[in-house]
PASEBA-1860 file (N, C-alpha, C; in nm, 3 decimals):
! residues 204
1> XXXXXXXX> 2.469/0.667/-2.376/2.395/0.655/-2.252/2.327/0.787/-2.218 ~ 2.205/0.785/-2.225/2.114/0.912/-2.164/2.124/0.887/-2.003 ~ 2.158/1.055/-1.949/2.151/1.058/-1.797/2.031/1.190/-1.766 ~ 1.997/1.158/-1.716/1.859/1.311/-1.663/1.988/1.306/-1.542 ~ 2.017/1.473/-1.514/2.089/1.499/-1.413/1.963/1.552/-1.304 ~ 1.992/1.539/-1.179/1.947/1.590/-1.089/2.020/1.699/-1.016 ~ 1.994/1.792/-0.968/1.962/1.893/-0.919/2.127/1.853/-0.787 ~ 2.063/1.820/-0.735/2.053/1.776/-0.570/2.192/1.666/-0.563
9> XXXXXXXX> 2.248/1.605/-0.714/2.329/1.490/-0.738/2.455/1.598/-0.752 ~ 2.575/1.543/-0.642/2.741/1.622/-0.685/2.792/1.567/-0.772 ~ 2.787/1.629/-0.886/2.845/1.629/-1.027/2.980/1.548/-1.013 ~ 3.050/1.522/-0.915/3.176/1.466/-0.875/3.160/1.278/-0.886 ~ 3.052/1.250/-0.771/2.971/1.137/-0.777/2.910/1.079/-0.905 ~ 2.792/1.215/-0.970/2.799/1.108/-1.115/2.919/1.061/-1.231 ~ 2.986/1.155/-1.193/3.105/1.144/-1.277/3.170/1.019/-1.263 ~ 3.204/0.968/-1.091/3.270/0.801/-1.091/3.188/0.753/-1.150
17> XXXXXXXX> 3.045/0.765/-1.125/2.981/0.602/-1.095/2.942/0.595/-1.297 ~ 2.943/0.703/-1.348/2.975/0.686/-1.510/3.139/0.588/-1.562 ~ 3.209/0.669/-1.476/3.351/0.680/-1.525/3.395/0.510/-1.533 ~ 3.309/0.470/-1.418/3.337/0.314/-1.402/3.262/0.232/-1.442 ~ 3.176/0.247/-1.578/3.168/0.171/-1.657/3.235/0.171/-1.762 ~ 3.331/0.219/-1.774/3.486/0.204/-1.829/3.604/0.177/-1.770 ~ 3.591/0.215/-1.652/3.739/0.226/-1.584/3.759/0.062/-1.536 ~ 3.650/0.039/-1.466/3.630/-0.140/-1.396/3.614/-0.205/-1.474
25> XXXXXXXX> 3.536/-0.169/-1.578/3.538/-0.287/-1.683/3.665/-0.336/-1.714 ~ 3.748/-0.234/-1.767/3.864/-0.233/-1.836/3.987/-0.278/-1.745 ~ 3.972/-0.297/-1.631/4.082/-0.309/-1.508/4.203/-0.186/-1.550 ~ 4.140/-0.051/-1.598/4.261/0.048/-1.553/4.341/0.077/-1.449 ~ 4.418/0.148/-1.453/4.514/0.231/-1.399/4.453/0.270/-1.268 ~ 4.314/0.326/-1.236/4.270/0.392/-1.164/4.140/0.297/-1.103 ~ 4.106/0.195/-1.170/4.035/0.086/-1.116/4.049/0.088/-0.982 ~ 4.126/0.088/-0.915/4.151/0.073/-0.709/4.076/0.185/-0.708
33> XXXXXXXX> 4.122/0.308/-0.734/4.078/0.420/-0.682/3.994/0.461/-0.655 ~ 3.889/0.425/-0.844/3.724/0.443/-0.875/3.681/0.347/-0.771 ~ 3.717/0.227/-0.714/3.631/0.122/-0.643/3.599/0.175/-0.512 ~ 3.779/0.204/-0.466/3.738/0.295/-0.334/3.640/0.352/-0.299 ~ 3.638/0.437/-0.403/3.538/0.568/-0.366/3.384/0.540/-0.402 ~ 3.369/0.458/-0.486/3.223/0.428/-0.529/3.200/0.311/-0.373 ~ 3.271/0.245/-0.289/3.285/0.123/-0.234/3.215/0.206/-0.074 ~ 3.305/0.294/-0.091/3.220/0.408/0.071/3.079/0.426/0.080
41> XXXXXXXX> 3.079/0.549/0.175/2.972/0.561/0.218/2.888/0.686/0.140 ~ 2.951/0.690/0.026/2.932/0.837/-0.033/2.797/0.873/-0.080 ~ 2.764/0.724/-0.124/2.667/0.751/-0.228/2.525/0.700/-0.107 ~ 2.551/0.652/-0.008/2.398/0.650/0.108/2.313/0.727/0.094 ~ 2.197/0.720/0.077/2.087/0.847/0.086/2.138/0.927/-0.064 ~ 2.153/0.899/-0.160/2.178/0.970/-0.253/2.043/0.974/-0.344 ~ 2.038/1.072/-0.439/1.871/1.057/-0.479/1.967/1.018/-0.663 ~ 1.907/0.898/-0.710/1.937/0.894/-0.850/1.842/0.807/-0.937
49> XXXXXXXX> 1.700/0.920/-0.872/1.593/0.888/-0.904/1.579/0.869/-1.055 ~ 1.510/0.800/-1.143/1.521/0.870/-1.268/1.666/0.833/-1.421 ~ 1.763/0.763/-1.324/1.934/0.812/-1.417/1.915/0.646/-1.496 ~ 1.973/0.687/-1.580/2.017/0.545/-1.676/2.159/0.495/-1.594 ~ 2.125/0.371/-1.529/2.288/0.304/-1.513/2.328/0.214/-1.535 ~ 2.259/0.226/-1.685/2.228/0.031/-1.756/2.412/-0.010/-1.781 ~ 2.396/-0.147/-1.741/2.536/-0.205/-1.751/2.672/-0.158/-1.735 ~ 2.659/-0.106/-1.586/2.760/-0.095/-1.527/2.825/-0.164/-1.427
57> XXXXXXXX> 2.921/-0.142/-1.383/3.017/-0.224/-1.278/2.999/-0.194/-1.110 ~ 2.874/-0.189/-1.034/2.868/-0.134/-0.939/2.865/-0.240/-0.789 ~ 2.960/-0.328/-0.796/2.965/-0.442/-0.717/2.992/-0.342/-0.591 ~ 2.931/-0.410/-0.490/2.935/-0.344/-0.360/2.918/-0.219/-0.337 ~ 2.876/-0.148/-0.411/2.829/-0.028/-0.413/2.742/-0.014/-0.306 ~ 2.740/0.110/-0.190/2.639/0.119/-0.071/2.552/0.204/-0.117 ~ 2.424/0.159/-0.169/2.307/0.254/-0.198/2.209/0.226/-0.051 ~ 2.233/0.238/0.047/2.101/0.261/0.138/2.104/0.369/0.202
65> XXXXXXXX> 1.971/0.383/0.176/1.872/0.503/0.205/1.823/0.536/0.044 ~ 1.890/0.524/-0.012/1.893/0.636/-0.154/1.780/0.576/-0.249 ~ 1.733/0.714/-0.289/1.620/0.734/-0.390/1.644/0.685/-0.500 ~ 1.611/0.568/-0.526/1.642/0.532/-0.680/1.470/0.481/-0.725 ~ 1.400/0.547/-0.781/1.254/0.586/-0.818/1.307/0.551/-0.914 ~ 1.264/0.470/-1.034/1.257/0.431/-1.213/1.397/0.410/-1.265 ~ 1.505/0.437/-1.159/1.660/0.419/-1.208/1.653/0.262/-1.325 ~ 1.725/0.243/-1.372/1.746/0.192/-1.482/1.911/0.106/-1.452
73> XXXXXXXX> 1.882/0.000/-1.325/2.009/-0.080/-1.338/2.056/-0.165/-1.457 ~ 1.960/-0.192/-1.550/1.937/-0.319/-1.589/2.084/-0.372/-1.641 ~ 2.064/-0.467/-1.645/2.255/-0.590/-1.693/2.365/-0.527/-1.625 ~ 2.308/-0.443/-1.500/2.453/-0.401/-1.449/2.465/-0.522/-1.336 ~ 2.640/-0.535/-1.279/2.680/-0.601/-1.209/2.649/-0.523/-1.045 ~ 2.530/-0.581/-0.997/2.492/-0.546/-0.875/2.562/-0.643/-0.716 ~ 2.663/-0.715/-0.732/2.706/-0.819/-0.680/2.708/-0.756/-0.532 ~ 2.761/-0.829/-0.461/2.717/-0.778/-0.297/2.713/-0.626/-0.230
81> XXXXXXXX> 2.632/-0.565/-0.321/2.575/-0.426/-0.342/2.507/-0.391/-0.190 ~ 2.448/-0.307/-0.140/2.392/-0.262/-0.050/2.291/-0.151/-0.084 ~ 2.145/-0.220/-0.069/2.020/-0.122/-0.072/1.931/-0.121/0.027 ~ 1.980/-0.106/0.152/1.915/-0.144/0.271/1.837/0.000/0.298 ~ 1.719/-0.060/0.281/1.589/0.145/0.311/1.592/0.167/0.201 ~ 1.656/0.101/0.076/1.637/0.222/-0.029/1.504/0.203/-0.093 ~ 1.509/0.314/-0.197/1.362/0.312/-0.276/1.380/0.291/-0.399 ~ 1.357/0.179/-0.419/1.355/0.122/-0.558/1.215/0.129/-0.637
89> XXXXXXXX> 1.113/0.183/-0.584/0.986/0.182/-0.671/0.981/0.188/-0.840 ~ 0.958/0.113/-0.886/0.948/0.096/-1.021/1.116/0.118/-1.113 ~ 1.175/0.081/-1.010/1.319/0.080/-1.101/1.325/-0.038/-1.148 ~ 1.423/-0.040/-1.277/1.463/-0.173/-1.359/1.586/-0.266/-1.319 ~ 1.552/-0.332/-1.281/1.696/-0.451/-1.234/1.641/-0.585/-1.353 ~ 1.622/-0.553/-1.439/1.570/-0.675/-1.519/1.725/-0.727/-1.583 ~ 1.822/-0.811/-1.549/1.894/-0.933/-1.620/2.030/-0.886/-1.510 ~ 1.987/-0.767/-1.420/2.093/-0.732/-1.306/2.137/-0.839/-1.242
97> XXXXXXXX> 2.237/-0.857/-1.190/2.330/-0.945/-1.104/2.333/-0.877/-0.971 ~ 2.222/-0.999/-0.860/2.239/-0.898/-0.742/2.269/-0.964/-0.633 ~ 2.384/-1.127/-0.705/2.402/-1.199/-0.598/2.475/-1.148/-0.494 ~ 2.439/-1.176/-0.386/2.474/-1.166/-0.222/2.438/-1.033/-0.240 ~ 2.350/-0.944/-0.279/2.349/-0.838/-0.256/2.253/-0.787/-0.081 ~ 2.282/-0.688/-0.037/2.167/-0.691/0.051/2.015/-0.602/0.051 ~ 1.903/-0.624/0.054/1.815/-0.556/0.017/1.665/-0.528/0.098 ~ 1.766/-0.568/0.239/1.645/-0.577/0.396/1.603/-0.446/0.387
105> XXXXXXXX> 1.461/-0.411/0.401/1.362/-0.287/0.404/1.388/-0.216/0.251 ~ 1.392/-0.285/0.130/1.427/-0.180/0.031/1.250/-0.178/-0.002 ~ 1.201/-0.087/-0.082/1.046/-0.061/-0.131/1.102/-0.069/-0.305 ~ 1.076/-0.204/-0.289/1.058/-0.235/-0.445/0.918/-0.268/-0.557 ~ 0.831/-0.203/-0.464/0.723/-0.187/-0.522/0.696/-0.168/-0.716 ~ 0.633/-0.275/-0.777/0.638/-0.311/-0.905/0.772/-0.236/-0.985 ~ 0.887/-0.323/-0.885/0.998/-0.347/-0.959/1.030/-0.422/-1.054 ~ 1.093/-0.357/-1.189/1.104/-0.491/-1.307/1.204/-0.552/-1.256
113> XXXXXXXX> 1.223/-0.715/-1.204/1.323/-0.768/-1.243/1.333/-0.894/-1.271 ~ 1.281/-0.882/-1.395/1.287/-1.025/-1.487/1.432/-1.091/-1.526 ~ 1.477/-1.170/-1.496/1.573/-1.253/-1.560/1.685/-1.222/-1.444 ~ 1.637/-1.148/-1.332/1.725/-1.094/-1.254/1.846/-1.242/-1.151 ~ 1.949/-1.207/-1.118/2.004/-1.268/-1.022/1.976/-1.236/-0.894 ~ 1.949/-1.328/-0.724/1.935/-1.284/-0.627/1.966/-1.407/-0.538 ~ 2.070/-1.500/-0.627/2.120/-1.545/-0.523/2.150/-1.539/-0.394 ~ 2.154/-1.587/-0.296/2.221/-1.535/-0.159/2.224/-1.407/-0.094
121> XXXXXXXX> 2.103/-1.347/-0.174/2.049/-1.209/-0.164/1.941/-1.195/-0.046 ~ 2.020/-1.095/0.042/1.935/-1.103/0.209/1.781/-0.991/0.192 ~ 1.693/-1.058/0.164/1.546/-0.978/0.100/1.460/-0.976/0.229 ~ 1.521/-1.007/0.371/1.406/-0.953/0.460/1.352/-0.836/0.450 ~ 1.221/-0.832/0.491/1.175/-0.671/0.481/1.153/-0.576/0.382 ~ 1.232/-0.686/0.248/1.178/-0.609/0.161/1.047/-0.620/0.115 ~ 0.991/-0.517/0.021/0.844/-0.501/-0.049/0.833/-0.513/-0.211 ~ 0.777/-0.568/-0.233/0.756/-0.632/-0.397/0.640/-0.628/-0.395
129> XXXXXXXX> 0.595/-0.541/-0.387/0.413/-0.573/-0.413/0.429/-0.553/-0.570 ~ 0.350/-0.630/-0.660/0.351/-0.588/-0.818/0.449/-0.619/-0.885 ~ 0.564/-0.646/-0.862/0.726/-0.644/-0.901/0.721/-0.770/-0.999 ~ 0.798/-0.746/-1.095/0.809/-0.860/-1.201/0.960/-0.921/-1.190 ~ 0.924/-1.064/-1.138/1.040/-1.153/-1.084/1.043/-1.236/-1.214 ~ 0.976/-1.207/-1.313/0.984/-1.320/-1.392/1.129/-1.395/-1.422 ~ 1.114/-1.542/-1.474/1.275/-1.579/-1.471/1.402/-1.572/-1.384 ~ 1.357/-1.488/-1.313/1.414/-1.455/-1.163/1.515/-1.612/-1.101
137> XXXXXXXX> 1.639/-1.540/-1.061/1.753/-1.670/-0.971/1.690/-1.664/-0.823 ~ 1.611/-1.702/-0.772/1.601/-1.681/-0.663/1.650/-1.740/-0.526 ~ 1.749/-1.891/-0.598/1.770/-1.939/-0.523/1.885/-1.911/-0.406 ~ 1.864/-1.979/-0.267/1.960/-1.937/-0.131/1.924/-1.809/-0.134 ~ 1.840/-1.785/-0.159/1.783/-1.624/-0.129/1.771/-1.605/0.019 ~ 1.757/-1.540/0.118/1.738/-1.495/0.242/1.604/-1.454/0.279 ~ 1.516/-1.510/0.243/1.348/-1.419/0.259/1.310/-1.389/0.410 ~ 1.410/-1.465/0.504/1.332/-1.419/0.676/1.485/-1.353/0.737
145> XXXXXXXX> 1.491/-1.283/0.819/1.565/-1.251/0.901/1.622/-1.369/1.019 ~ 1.756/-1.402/0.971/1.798/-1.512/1.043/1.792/-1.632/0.986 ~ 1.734/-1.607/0.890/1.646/-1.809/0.851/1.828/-1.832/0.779 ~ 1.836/-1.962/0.808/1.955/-2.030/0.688/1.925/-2.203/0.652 ~ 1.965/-2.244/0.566/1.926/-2.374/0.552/1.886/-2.516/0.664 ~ 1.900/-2.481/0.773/1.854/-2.538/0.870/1.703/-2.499/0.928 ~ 1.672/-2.387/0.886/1.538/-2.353/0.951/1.402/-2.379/0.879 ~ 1.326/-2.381/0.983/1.195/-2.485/0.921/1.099/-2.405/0.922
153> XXXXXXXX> 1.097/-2.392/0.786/0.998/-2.298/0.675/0.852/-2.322/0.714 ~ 0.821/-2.450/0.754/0.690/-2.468/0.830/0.635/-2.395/0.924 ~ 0.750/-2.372/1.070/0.688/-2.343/1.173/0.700/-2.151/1.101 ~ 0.780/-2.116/1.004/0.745/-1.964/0.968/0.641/-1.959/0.948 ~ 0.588/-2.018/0.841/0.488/-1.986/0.782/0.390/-2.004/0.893 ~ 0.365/-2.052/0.980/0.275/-2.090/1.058/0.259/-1.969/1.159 ~ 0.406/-1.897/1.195/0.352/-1.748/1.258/0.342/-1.677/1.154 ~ 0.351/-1.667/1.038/0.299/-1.557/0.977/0.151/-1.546/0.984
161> XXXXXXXX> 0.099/-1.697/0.935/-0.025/-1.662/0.905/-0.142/-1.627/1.062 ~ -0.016/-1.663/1.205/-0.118/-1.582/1.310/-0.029/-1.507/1.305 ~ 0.009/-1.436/1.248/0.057/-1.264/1.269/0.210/-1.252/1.395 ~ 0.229/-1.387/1.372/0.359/-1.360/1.491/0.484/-1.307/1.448 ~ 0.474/-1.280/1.319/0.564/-1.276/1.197/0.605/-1.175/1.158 ~ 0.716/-1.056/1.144/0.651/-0.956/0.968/0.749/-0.942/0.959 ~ 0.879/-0.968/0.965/1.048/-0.955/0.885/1.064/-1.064/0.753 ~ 0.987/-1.017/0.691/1.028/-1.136/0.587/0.979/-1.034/0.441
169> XXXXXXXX> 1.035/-1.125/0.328/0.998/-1.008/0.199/0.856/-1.064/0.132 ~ 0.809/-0.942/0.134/0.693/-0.946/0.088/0.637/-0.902/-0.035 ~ 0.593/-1.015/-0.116/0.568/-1.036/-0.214/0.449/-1.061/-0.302 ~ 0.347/-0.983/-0.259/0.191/-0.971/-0.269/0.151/-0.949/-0.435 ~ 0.090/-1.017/-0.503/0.112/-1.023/-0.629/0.231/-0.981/-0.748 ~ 0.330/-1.035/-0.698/0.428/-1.024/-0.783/0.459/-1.154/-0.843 ~ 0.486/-1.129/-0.980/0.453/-1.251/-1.075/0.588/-1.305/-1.108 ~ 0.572/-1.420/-1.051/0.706/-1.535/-1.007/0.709/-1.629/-1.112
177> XXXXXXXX> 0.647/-1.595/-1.242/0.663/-1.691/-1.334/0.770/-1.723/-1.387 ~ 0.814/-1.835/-1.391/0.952/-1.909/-1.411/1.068/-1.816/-1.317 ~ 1.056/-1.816/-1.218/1.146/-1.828/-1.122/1.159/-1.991/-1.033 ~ 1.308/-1.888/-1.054/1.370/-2.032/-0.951/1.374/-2.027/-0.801 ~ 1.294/-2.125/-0.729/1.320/-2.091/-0.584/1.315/-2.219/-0.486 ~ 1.385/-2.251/-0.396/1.431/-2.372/-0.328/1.293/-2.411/-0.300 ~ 1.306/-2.556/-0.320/1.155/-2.570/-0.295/1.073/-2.592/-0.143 ~ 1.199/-2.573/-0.087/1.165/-2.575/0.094/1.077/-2.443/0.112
185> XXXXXXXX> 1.084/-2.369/0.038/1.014/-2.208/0.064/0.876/-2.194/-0.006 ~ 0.817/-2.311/-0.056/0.691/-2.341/-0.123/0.558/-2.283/-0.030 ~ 0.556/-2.334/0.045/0.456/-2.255/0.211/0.470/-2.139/0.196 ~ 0.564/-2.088/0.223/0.624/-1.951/0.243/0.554/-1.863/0.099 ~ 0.615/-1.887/-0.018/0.578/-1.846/-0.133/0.420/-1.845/-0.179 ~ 0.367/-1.921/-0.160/0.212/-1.989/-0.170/0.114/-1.862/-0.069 ~ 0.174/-1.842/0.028/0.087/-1.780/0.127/0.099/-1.637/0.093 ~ 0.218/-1.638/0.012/0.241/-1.451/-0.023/0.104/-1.396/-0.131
193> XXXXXXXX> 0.059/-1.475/-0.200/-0.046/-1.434/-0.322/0.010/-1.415/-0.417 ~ 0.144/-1.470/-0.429/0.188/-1.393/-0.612/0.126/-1.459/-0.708 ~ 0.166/-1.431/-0.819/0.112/-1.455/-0.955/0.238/-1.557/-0.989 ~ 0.148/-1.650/-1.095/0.204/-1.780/-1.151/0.248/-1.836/-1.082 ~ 0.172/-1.840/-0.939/0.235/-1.950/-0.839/0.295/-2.123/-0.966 ~ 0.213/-2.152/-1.027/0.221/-2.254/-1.115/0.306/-2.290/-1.165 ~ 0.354/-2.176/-1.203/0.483/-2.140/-1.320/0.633/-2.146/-1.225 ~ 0.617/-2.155/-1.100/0.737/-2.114/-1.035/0.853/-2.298/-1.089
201> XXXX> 0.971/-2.251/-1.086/1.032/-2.357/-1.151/1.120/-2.402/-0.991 ~ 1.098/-2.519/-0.874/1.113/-2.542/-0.777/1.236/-2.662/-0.762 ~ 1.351/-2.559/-0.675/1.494/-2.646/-0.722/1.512/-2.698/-0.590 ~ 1.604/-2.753/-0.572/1.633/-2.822/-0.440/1.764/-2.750/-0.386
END
């Protein structure tokens, strides 16, 4: 595994969040411990702009605020993770697991995440302009603030398009080809401008 160290990163911190793609995998000895501490508030606002953290164990991990510019999640276990504010610009979550994760206000601006999971993943506010959803789980996704399977995707879409609207994730040419997404959110999706509207694969 190649890591570019940063400057600004406590050598203590990269050390778990390495250590536990061995330690969690493996259910060691010290598994509680590493979870603990990766599970806090430690790593908020952390900058790990840049780091390889391909296929690791980082379930519930609290990344908001934190700089993650080109980071390199990919096939890691992102499960009810926390990236609320963060900056994901052009980072890789391509085959990541990011069910129930939360990701209200993250800037995922032409983020890869093809083949990604986002089940039950709360995406108000977030930004995808450019972002590659291809193959993408998208379903029970969270796209409005508040919305849950009772709410009527109609009357949203209907303040968005007079502007009564703007907590919702926004998805301005990002290419949704063969993603999966409930097909109640068709309005919703249609009005964003992504790419391969066509291609989207629409589940119930």
């Amino acid at each position: 595994m190649t890591v570019r160290r940063k400057k600004n990163i406590p050598a203590v911190l990269l050390s778990m969040i390495l250590y536990s793609s061995t330690v969690l995998m493996s259910g060691g000895c010290d598994s509680n411990n590493v979870k603990s501490i990766l599970r806090s508030d430690r790593l908020i606002g952390i900058n790990l702009s840049g780091f390889d953290l391909y296929k690791l164990d980082l379930e519930k991990v609290n990344f908001s605020k934190a700089r993650l510019i080109g980071t390199n999640f990919s096939f890691s276990n992102l499960r009810n993770s926390k990236f609320i504010n963060a900056d994901l610009r052009r980072a890789d979550l391509s085959a990541a697991d990011l069910t129930g994760s939360d990701l209200r206000g993250a800037n995922m601006r032409r983020a890869i995440a093809a083949h990604a999971v986002f089940r039950r993943a709360r995406m108000a506010d977030a930004y995808l302009y450019g972002a590659d959803l291809s193959n993408t789980d998208l379903r029970d996704a969270y796209f409005v603030i508040q919305a849950d399977a009772n709410t009527a995707v109609d009357e949203i879409c209907e303040k968005i398009m007079h502007g009564k609207m703007t907590n919702y994730v926004h998805l301005r040419n990002a290419d949704c080809s063969g993603a999966a997404i409930n097909s109640r959110w068709k309005c919703f999706i249609q009005i964003q401008g992504v790419r391969n509207f066509d291609k989207i694969i629409w589940v119930k």
